[in-house]
C-alpha positions, 0 to 999 in steps of 0.5 A: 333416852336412845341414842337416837333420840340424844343424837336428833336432840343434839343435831337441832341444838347446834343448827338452832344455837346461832339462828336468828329468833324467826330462822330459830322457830321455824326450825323448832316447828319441824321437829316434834313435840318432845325433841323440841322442848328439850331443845327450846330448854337446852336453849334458854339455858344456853342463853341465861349463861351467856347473858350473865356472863362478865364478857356479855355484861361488858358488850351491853355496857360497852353499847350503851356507852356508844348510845348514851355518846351518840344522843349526847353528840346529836344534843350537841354536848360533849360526851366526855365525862 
């Protein structure tokens, strides 16, 4: 791989990373075939690991303690274990 190539790998990364899934694809649609599997890869794997990360495990359990209360307050139950 040039440097070249590395560097454009690189750059559409980092302008990807905190896209949102729509902002995301059209900015992979304009780079070309080969720079944006690299990219889409580089991304997935970013992903997994931040998903199976204790810290990420945490928020998704955190939010759906705050949904599982809010359905038990609209009930009008008690979300207190």
């Amino acid at each position: 791989m040039t440097p070249e190539r590395r560097r454009q790998i690189e750059q559409l990364y980092v302008a990807a990373i905190n896209l949102n899934e729509e902002e995301r694809s059209a900015l992979l649609a304009q780079a070309g075939p080969d720079v944006r599997q690299r990219v889409e890869a580089m991304l997935r794997q970013s992903f997994v690991a931040e998903s199976s990360s204790p810290e990420s495990l945490a928020k998704r359990i955190g939010a759906d303690m705050d949904k599982w209360r809010a359905l038990v307050a609209e009930s009008g139950g008690s979300a207190k274990p």
